[in-house]
MARMI-808158 format. One record per residue (C-alpha): residue number from 1; residue in three letters; x, z, y. Coordinates in steps of 0.001 Angstrom, whole numbers, plus 500000, padded with zeros to 6 digits. Last residue first. Example, Ala and Ser with C-alpha at 12.3 -4.5 7.8 and 13.67 -1.06 7.14 Angstrom:
# residues 2
 seq type   east     up  north
   2  ser 513670 507140 498940
   1  ala 512300 507800 495500
//
This chain:
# residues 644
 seq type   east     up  north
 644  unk 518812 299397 189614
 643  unk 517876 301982 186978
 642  unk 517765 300072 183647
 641  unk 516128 302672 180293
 640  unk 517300 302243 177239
 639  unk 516367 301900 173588
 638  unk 517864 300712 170483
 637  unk 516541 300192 166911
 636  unk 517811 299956 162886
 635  unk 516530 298516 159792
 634  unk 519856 297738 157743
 633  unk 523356 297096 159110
 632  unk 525939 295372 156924
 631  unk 527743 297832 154608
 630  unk 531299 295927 153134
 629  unk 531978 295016 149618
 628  unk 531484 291235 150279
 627  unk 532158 290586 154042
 626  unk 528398 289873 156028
 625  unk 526519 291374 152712
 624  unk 522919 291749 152536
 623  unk 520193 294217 152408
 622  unk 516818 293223 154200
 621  unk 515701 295936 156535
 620  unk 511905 294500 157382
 619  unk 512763 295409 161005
 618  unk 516384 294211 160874
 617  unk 516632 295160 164821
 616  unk 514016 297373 166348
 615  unk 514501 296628 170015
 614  unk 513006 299130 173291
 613  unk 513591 298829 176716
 612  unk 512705 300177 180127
 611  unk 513117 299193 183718
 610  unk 513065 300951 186848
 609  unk 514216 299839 190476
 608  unk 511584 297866 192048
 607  unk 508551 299479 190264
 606  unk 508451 299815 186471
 605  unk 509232 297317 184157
 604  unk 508741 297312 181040
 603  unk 510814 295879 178221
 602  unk 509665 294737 174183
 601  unk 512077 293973 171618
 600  unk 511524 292754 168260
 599  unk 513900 291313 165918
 598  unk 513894 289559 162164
 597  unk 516755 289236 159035
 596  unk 516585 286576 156768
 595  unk 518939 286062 154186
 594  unk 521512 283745 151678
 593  unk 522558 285296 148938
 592  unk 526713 285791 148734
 591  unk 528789 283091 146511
 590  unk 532089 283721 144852
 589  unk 535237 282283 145316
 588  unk 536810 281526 141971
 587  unk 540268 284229 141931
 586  unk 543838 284595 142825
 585  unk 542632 286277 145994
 584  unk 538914 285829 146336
 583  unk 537402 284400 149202
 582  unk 533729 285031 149846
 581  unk 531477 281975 149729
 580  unk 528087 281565 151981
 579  unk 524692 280653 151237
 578  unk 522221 280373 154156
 577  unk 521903 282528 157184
 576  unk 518307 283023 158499
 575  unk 517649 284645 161673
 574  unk 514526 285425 163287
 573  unk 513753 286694 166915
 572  unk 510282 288461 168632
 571  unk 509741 289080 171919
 570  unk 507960 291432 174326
 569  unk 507704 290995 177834
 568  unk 505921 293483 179931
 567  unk 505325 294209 184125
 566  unk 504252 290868 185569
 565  unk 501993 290253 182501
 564  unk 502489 290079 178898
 563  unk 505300 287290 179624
 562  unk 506064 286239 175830
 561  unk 508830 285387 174520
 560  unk 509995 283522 171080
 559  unk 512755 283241 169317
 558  unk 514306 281260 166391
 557  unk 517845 280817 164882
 556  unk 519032 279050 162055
 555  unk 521788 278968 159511
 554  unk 523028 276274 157197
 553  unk 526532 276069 155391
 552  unk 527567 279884 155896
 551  unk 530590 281012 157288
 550  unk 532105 284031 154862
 549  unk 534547 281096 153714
 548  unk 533994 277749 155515
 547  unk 537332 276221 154298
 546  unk 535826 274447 150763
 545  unk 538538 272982 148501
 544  unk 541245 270610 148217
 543  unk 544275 271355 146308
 542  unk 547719 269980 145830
 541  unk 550108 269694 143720
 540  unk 551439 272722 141452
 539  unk 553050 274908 143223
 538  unk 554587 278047 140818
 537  unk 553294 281718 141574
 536  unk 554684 285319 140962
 535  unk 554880 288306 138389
 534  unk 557195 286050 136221
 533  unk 554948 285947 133455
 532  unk 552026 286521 134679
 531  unk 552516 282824 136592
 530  unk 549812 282709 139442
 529  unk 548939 279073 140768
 528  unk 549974 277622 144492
 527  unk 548223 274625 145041
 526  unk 549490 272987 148231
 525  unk 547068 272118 150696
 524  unk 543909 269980 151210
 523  unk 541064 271742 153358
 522  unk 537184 271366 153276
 521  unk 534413 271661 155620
 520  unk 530528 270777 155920
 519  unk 528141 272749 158333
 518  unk 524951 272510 158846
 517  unk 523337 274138 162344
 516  unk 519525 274688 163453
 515  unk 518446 276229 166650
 514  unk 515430 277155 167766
 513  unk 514081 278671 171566
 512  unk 510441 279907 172876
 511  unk 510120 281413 176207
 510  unk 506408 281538 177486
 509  unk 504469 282749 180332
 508  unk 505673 280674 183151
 507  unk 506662 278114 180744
 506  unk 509627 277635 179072
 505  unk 509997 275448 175733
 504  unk 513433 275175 173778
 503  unk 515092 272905 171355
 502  unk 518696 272833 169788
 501  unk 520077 270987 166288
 500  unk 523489 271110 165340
 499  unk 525332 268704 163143
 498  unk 528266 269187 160877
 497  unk 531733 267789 160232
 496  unk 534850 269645 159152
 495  unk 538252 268230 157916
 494  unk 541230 270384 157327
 493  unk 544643 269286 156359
 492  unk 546966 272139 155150
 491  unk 550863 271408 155381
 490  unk 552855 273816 158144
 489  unk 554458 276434 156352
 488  unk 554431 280589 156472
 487  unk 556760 281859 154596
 486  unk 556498 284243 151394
 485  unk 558944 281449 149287
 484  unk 556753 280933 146515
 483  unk 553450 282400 148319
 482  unk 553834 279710 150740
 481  unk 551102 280577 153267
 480  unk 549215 277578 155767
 479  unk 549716 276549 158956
 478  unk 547988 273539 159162
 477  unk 550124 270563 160003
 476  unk 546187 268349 160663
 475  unk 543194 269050 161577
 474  unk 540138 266657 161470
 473  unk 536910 267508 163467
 472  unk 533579 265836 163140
 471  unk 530426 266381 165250
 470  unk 526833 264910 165090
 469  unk 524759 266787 168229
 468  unk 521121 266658 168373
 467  unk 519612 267950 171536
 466  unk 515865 268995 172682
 465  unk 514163 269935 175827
 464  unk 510518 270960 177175
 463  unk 509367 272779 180267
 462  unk 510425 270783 182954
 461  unk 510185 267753 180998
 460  unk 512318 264609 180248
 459  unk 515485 266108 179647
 458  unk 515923 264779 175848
 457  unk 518960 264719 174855
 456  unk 521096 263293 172329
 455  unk 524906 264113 171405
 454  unk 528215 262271 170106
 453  unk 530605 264000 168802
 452  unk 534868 263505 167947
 451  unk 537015 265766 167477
 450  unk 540865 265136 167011
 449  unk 543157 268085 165817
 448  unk 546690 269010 165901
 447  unk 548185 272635 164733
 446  unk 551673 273235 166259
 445  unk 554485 272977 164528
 444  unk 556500 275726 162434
 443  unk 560302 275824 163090
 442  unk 560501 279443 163761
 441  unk 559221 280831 159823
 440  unk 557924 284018 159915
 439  unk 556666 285814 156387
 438  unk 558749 289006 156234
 437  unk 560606 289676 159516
 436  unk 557521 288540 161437
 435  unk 558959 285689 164147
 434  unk 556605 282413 164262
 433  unk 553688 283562 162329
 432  unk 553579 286772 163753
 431  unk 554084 285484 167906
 430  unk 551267 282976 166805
 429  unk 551994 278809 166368
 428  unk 550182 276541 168979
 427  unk 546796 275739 168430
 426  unk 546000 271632 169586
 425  unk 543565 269790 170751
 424  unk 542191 265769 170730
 423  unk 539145 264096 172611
 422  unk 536480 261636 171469
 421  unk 533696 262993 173555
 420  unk 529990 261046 173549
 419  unk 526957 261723 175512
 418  unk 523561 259984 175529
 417  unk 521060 262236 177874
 416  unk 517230 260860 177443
 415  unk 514324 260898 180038
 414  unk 516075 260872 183714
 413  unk 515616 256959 183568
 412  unk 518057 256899 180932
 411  unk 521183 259488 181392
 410  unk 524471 258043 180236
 409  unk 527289 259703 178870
 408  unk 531604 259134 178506
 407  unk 533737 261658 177443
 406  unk 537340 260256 177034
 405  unk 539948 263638 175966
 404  unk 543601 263565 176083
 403  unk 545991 265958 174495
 402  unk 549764 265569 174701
 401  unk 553076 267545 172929
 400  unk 556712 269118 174067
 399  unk 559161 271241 172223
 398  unk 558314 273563 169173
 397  unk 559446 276954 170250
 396  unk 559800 277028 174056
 395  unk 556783 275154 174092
 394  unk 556097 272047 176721
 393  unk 552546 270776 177009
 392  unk 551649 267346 178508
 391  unk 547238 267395 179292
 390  unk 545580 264038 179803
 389  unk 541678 263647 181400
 388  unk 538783 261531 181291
 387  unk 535562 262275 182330
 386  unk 533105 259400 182595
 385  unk 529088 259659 183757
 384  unk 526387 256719 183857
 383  unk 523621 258048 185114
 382  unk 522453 255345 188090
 381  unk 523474 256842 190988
 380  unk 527272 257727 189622
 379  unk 529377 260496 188141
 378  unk 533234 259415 187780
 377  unk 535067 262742 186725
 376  unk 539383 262457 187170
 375  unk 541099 265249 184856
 374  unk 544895 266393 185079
 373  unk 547366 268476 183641
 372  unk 550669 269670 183244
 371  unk 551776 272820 181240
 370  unk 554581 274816 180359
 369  unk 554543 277214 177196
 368  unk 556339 280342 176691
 367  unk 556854 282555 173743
 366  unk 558076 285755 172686
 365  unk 558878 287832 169759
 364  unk 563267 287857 169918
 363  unk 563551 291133 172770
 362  unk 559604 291681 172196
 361  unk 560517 293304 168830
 360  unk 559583 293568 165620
 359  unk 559903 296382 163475
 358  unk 559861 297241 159804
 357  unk 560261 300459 158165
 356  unk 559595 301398 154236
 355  unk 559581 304769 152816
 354  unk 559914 305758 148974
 353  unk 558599 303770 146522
 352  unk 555593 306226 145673
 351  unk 554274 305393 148950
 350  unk 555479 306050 152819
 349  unk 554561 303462 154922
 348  unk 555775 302746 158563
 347  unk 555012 299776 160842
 346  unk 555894 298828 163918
 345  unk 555396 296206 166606
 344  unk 556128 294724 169809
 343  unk 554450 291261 171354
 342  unk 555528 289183 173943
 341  unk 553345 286343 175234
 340  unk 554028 283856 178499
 339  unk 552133 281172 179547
 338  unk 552756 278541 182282
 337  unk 550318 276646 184117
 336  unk 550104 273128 186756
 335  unk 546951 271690 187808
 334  unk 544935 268569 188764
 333  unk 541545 268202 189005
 332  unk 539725 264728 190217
 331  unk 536308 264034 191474
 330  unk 534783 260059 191592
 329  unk 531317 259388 192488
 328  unk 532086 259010 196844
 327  unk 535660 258959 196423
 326  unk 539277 261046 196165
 325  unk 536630 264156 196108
 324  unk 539284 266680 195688
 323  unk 539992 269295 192818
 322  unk 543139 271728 192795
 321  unk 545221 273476 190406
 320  unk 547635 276324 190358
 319  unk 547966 278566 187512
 318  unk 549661 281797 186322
 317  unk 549322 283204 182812
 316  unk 550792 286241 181432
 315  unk 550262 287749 177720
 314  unk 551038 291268 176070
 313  unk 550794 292381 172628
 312  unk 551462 295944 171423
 311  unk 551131 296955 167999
 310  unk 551759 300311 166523
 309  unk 551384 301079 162401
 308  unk 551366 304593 160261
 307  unk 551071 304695 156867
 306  unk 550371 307214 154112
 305  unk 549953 307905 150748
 304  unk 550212 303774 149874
 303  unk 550068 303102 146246
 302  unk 546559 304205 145171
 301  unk 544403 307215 143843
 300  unk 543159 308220 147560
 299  unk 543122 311517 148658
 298  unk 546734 311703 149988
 297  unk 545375 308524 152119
 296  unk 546997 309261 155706
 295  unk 546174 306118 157510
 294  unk 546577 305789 161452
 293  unk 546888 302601 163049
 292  unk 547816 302185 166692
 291  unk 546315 298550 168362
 290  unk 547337 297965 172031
 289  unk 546189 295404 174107
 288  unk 547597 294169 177420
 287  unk 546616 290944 179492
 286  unk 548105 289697 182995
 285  unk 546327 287546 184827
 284  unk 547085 285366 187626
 283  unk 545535 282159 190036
 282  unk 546361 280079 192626
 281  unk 543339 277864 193934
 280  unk 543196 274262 196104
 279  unk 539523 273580 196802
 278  unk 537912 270136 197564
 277  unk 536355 267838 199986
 276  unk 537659 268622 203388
 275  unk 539605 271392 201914
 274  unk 538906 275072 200937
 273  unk 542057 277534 200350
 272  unk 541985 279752 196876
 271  unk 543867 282741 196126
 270  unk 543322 284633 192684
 269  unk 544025 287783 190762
 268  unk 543520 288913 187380
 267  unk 544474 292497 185306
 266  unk 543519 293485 181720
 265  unk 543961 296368 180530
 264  unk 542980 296278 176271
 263  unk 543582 299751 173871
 262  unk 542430 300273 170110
 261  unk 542948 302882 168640
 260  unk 542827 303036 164724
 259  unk 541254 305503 161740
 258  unk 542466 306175 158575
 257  unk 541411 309875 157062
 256  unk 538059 309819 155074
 255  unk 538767 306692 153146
 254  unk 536181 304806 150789
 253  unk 536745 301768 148770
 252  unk 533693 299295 147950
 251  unk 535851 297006 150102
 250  unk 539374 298333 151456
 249  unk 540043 301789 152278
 248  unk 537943 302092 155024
 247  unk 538130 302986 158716
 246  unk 536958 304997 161503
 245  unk 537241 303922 165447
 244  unk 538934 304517 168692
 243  unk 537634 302545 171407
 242  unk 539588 301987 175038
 241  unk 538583 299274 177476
 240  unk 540365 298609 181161
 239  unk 539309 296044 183458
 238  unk 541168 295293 186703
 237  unk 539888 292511 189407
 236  unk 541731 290832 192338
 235  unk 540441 288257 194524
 234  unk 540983 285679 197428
 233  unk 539327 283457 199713
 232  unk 540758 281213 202527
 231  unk 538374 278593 204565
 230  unk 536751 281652 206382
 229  unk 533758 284176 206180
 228  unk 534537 287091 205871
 227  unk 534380 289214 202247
 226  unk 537297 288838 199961
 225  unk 537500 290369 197143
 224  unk 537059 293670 194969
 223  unk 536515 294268 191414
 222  unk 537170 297627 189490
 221  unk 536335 298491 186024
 220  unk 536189 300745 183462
 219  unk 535226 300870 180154
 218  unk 535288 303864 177343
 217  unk 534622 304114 173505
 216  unk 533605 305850 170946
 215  unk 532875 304560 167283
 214  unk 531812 306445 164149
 213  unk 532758 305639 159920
 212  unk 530437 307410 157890
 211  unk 531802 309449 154884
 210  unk 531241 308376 151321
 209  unk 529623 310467 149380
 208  unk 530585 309202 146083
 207  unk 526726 309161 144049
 206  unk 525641 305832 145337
 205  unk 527460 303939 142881
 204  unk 528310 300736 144554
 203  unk 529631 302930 148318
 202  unk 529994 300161 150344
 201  unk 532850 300313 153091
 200  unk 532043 301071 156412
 199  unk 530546 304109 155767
 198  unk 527768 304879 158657
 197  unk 528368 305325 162467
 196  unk 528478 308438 164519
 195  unk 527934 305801 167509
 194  unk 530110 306589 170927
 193  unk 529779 305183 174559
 192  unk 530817 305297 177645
 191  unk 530907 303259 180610
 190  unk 532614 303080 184041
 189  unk 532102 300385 187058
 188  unk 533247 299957 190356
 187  unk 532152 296763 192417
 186  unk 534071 295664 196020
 185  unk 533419 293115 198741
 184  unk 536072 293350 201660
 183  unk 535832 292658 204736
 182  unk 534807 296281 205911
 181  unk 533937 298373 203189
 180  unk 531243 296053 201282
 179  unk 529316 297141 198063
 178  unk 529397 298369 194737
 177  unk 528344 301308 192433
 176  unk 528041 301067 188649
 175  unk 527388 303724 186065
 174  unk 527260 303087 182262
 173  unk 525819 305523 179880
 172  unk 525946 305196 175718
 171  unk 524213 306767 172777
 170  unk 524425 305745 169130
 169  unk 523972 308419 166442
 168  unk 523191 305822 163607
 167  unk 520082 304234 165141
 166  unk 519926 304466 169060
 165  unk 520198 305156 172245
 164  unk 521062 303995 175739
 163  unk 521549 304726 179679
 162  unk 521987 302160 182208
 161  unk 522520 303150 185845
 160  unk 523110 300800 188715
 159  unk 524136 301687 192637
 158  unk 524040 298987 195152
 157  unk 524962 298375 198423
 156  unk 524771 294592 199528
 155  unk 528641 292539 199418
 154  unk 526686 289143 198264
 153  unk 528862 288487 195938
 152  unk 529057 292067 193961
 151  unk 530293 291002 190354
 150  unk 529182 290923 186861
 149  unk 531564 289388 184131
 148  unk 531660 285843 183214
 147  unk 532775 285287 179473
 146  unk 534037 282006 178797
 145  unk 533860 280730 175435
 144  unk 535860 277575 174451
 143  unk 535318 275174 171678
 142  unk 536964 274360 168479
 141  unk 540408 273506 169287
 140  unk 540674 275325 172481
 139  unk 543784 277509 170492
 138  unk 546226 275765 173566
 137  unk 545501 274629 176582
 136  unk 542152 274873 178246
 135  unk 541692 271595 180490
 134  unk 543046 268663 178115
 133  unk 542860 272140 175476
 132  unk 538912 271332 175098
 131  unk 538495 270319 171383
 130  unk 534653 270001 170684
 129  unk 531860 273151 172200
 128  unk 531574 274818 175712
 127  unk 530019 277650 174977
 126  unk 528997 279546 179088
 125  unk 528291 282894 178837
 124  unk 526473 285107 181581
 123  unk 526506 288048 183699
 122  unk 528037 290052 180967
 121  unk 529213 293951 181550
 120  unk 525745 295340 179946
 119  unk 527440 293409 176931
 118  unk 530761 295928 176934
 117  unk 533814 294317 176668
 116  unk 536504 295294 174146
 115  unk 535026 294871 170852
 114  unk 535288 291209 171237
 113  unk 538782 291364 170100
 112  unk 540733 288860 171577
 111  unk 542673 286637 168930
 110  unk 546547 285971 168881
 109  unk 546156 284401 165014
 108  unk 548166 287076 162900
 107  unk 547703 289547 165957
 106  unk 550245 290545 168200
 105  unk 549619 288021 170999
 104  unk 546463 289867 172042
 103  unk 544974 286650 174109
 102  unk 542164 286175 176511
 101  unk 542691 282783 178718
 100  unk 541139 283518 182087
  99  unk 538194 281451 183471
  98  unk 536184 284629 183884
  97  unk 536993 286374 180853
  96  unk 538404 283195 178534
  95  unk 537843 283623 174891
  94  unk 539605 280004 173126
  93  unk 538121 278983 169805
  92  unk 540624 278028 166794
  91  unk 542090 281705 166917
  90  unk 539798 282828 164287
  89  unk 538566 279646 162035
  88  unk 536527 276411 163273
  87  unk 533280 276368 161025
  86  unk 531504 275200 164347
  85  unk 532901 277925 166061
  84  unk 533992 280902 164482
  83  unk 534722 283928 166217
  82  unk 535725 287100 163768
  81  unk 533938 290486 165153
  80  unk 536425 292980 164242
  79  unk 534666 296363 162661
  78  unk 534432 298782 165630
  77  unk 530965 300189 164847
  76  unk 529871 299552 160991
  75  unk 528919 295909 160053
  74  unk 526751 293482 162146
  73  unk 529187 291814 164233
  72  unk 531430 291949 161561
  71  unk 532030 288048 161254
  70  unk 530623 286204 163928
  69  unk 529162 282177 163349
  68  unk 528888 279919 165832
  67  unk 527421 276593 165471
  66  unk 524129 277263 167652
  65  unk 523773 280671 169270
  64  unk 522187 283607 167513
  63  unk 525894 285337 166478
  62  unk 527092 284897 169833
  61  unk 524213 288041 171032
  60  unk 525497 290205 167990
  59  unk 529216 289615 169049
  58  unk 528691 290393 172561
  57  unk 527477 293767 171596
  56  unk 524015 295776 171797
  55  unk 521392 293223 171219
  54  unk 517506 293642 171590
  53  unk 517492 290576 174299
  52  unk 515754 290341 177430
  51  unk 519362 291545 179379
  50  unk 520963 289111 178240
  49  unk 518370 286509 178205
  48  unk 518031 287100 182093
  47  unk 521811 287115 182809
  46  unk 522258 283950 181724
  45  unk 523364 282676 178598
  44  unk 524531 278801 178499
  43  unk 525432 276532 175967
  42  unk 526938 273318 176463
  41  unk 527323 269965 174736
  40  unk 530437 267844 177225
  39  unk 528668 264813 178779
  38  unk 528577 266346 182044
  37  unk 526529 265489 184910
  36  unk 523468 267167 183746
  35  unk 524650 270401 183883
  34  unk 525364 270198 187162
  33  unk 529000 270542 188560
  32  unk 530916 273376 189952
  31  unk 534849 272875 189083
  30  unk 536369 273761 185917
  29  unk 534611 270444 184464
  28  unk 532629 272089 181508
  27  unk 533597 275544 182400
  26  unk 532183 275566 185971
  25  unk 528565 275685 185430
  24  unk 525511 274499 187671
  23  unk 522366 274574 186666
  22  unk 520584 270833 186767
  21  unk 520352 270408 183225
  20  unk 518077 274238 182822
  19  unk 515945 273494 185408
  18  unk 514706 270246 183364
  17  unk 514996 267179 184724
  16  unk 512562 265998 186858
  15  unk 510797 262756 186666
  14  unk 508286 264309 184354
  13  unk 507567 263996 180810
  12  unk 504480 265176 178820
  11  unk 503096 261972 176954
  10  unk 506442 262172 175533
   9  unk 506865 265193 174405
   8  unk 505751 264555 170501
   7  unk 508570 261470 170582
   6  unk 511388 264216 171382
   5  unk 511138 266710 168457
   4  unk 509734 263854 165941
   3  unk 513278 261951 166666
   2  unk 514934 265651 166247
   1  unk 512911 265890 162725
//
């Protein structure tokens, strides 16, 4: 199909590549480089498809690119919006927020919670797939994400307005005002928002009344830098996001009194000095999140009357690197980071047992991990490109380990892109796995992985392109559960391999975009089998058995836009996610229907200032199941109105 793809544009190819290849990004390299000068397979969202698409939340928009897959993004307001990339699981994809590693070190896997920045906050998203921690660090096993927030650059006056509605209850406003004061470039920013929701859990009988389950939340933010012009730069940003959302039970279980708040300030600051031919940059960030758990279930029939839990999980990271031109084609980075995470917790149940208190505190639950790093990037005349690169990591935990990566491509005649990364990554142990007083173990390793992929591109046209990636990944000391002992263990061996297939034609009327991803996983690890008899389990071998629970083995994504005329767009999206298996404790896994699910949205623009929206998402409201026993959303719409 891909060989069909690229032979049917031949008779159209130009010199130039497309526009697209000769963007510049900064995650592929972490210095500016074209697109097309990297053999690393990128995605990138700019701030035009963000804002042309019917999408409300970062995890909805992730959800239509190729090899990622996000839990919950279509399930009741708040749900957590699990990031898998290319069948990776949570916490085997790094979130950076412009460049920043995003942690909360006191969940199971340290994840970020999507939740927590607003889309209307997104300039753009750069995917940067295969194991990345040479440059990243640790948990870039999969891929990397890096989230770049608006800014004011340019230091012109500007006020912004965005207001919203929407299907169950939703409504949100977001006011922005930036500028220059003196020499210094500033942006402040505060949203609202709140959605009365619908039951989170499903309610199988229809007749129980199950309440809905709402959302509100706040965002603010303030950005300033440095405005004169000189060979020194600097910058300092603060977000903060607050949400406070309803809960279930459990699946098909209802609850009409458990809610949590959930609470992220994150703070980042940077100095950077320009050289002859390079930059030398210091940068900080600090990153706070708070989850407080409410659940008083008197009205529930179950074990648990009531439970109250507080976590707090807070990680530092300071950097210094710097890239020169040491010759004409060749660049090199260099850097040195540390990472700190703490976490505190506490949890309190009352049940028919009596009470039960555990805590964990940041006095033993921390971590730190040294780094040293370095990358050199040969591009020459004649398209041949070579990054190579070496990372030594030293955790106060584990000790010391290395990544490398080799990513060598070659661009023919400015027609075809041939790219190929062998490169290895690693996911150090959580703050829970490592210390909780019930399951931690301290001498668990880190999780090792080698990718390799090899990618081809056509970038013959300015209007056409096309790329077929082959990828495997092999990971090995796993952390898996011992539910003998109730420790967590390092034995699971996981092997994934897949390909992903991405076109797209642009014209000056048309936008049209597919991708296609299959996916093929499995893990080895002990076999731990339930004994009735003794109300707990016996190991017996091993076991080997599909990993991509809740991910499904081939999904695809289509859209298409069309430029009305220099005032409306309207487009249309499909999605179709193929069969997936939930995971059932102690129990056959069992498979969910594959579906379809389509999008309009149309915009208008009006004037210099004035824009307005309208999507209808799920339009034929197909019923299906994200996370069996749990509501995914039917027909529903947005619209909003842009006032720049």
């Amino acid at each position: 199909m891909a060989c069909l793809l690229l032979a049917s544009t031949g008779a159209k190819a130009q010199s130039d590549s497309s526009k697209q290849l000769n963007e510049i990004v900064v995650t592929a390299n972490r210095f500016p480089q074209k697109q097309v000068n990297t053999g690393k397979v990128m995605t990138v969202i700019n701030k035009q498809e963000i804002e042309r698409s019917p999408y409300a939340s970062l995890g909805e928009l992730l959800a239509r690119q190729s090899g990622i897959t996000i839990i919950g993004a279509n399930n009741a307001p708040g749900t957590n919006n699990d990031l898998y990339v290319r069948g990776g699981g949570t916490g085997k994809t790094l979130v950076l927020v412009d460049g920043f590693p995003a942690y909360d070190g006191s969940t199971i896997r340290s994840t970020f919670d999507l939740n927590f920045l607003p889309l209307g906050e997104v300039e753009r998203i750069e995917i940067l797939k295969g194991g990345q921690s040479t440059l990243y660090g640790s948990d870039a096993v999969a891929g990397v994400v890096n989230i770049i927030t608006r800014k004011n650059e340019n230091g012109k006056p500007a006020l912004g307005l965005h207001l919203s509605t929407g299907s169950f209850g939703a409504r949100a406003a977001d006011l922005s005002n930036s500028g220059r004061l003196k020499n210094i470039n500033y942006k402040l920013q505060y949203s609202r928002s709140a959605i009365d929701g619908f039951s989170a859990a499903i309610d199988s009988t229809e007749k129980k009344g199950y309440d809905r389950d709402g959302m509100q939340q706040e965002f603010a933010l303030a950005q300033f830098s440095s405005a004169y012009k000189s060979n020194w730069s600097w910058n300092a940003n603060m977000q903060w996001s607050k949400y406070k959302n309803d809960l279930d039970e459990s699946a098909y279980k209802d609850a009409k009194d458990f809610v949590v708040e959930n609470e992220n300030i994150q703070f980042t600051a940077g100095i950077a000095r320009k050289l002859n031919k390079g930059m030398l940059r210091l940068n900080y960030s600090l990153n706070n999140s708070n989850r407080n758990y409410f659940d008083d279930s008197l009205d529930i029939a179950g074990f648990a009357k009531f439970i109250q839990s507080d976590y707090e999980g807070r990680s530092s990271y300071l950097e210094v690197l710097g890239n020169l031109d040491v010759a004409k084609n060749i660049k090199l980075l260099v850097g040195l980071e540390h990472r700190w995470q703490h976490t505190d917790q506490y949890y309190l149940s009352l049940s028919s047992w009596g009470k039960y208190e555990s805590t964990l505190s940041d006095d033993s639950a921390k971590t730190n991990i040294s780094s040293a790093f370095a990358s050199a990037v040969y591009n020459n005349e004649k398209g041949f490109n070579l990054e190579s690169g070496i990372r030594i990591n030293q955790h106060s935990r584990f000790g010391s380990n290395v990544t490398y990566t080799i990513n060598p491509s070659f661009v023919f005649a400015n027609q075809l892109k041939l790219a190929f990364n062998l490169s290895s990554a690693f996911t150090a142990p959580t703050l829970y796995q490592l210390y909780d007083g019930y399951s931690g173990n301290r001498k668990l390793n880190p999780e090792t992985s080698t990718s390799a992929e090899i990618s081809l591109q056509y970038i013959g046209s300015e209007h056409f392109n096309a790329r077929l990636t082959g990828f495997n990944r092999s990971i090995r000391n796993g952390i898996d559960y011992d539910y003998i002992n109730n420790i967590y263990f390092n034995n699971a061996i996981q092997k994934t391999n897949g390909i992903e297939l991405e076109t797209g034609y642009s014209e000056k009327k048309w936008n049209i975009k597919l991708n296609y991803t299959y996916l093929k996983g499995e893990v080895t690890t002990t076999n731990f089998v339930y004994n009735p008899s003794t109300w707990g389990y016996t190991a017996k071998g091993d076991t080997t058995y599909s990993h991509l629970f809740r991910v499904p083995q081939s999904s695809l994504n289509a859209s298409a836009g069309y430029q009305v005329n220099s005032k409306f767009y309207l487009s249309i999206s499909q999605r179709f996610a193929g069969k997936r298996f939930e995971p059932i404790f102690g129990g056959k896994p069992k498979e969910l229907a594959s579906f379809n699910t389509t999008d309009l949205f149309g915009q208008h623009t009006i004037g210099k200032h004035f824009n307005i929206y309208a999507g209808l998402k799920n339009m034929f409201n197909v019923q299906y199941q994200e996370v069996m026993g749990y509501t995914a959303r039917g027909r529903n719409f947005v619209v909003g109105v842009r006032v720049k």
